[in-house]
N, C-alpha and C positions, 0 to 999 in steps of 0.2 A: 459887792454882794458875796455872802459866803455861801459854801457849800453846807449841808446840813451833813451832819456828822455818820450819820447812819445811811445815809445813802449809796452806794456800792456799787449800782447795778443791779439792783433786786427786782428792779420794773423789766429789764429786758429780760432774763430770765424766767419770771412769772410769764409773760407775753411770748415766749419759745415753745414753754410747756404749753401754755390756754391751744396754741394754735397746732402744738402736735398733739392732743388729745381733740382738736375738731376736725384733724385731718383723718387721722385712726376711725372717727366714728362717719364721717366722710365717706372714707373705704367700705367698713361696712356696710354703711346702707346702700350705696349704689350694689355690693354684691347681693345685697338681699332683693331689690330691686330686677336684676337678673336670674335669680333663682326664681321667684315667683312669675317673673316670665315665662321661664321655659313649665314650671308646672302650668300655670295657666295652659302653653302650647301643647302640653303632653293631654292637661284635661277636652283639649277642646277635639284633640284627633280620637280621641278614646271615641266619646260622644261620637265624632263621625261615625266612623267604624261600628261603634252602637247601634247608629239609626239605618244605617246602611244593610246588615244583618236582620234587623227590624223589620225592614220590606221587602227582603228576601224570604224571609220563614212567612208573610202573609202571601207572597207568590205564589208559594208552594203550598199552601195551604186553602189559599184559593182554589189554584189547578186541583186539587183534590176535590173540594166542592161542587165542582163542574163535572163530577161524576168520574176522572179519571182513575179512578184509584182501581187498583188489583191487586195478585197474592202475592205480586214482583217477579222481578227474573233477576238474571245475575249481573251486577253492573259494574262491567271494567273498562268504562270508555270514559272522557267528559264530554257531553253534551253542551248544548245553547239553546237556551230556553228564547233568546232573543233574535234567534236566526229567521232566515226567511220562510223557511219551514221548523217551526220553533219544536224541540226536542225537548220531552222530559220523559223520567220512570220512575218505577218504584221498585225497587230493589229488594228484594226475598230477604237481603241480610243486613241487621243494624250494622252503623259506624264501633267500632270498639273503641274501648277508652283513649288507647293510644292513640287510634286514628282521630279522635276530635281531636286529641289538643296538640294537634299536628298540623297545620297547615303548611302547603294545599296537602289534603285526603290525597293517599295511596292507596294503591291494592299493587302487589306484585311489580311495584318502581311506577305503576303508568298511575296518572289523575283520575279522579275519580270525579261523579258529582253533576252538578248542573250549574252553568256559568248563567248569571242575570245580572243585568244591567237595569236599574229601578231608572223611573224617569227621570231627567235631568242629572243625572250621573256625568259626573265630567271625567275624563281616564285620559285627557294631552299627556300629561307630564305629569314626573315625579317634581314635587317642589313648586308649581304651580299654586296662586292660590286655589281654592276649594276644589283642589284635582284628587284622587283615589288614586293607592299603587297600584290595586289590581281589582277585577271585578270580585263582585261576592258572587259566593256559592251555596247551593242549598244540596241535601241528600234527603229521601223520602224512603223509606224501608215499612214493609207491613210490619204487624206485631199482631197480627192475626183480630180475632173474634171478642170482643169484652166480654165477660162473665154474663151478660144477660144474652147475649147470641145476636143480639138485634143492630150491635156497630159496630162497623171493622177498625181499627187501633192503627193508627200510621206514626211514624215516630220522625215527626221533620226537624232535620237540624241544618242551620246556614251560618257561615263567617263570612266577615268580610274585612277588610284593613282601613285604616283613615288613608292618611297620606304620608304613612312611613310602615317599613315591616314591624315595629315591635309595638303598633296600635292594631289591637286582635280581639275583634267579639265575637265568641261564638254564643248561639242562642239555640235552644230546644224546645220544641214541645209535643205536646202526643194529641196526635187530633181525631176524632172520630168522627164518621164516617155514617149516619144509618141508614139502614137497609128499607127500602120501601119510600124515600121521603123522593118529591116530585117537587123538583122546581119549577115554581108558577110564573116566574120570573120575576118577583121581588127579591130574591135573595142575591 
């Protein structure tokens, strides 16, 4: 039997390259595979962090409804809204800009705020599954009278974190308040 003439070794080198261009794209995909992990993981603590902030700004928004609201005093402590004698206020003075996108809120180095713990909040451990770094927190500040005089304007803001420091929502909004309304107890 002979050899064919053109034959060299062209089969083994075609067969070196096919397999380092399936190895190359190999690499690839498992890294892409790992990237889309961790965004999945970064999306999913966001969302925590989200929903968790979510039911903090209705706590407090709630606690207003219940008729606590006033013209505020000055607030340089952190409270617990989930304590055995639960602690909340309303604070004369809005958060500034700085202070929301700052967590934890300041005033003068000390915390500021109101710590809440929504139900089934889990806070064992950092790294834990569905654990929270730290509690969320809300602030309640009047903003006085609305333009028609009949509802008082409160400005509720609350963050909270998933389960790492740099999963952070903070949420706002302005709730009113009016003057004369009697709950019958459906509300």
């Amino acid at each position: 039997m002979r050899k064919a003439q053109g034959e060299r070794g062209v089969v083994l080198v075609v067969t070196i390259l096919v397999l380092l261009v399936m190895t190359i794209m190999s690499i690839s995909m498992f890294r892409s595979f790992n990237q889309q992990e961790r965004i999945s993981g970064n999306t999913r603590e966001k969302l925590r962090a989200l929903h968790a902030a979510q039911s903090t700004l209705q706590y407090g928004e709630a606690w207003l409804a219940l008729g606590n609201g006033s013209s505020g005093s000055a607030c340089t402590t952190l409270l617990d809204a989930n304590a055995a004698l639960p602690s909340t206020q309303v604070c004369s003075a809005m958060l500034g800009v700085a202070q929301i996108n700052t967590v934890p809120w300041k005033t003068g180095g000390v915390e500021i705020g109101v710590q809440y713990t929504p139900p089934g909040m889990d806070l064992t451990g950092v790294g834990t599954a569905n654990s929270y770094l730290t509690r969320p927190r809300f602030h309640i500040a009047s903003m006085g009278l609305d333009a028609s005089g009949e509802s008082m304007l409160y400005q509720v803001t609350a963050w909270s974190q998933g389960g790492n420091a740099s999963a952070v929502a903070v949420l706002q909004s302005v709730y009113a308040v009016k003057s004369g309304v009697i709950n019958a107890g459906g509300l």
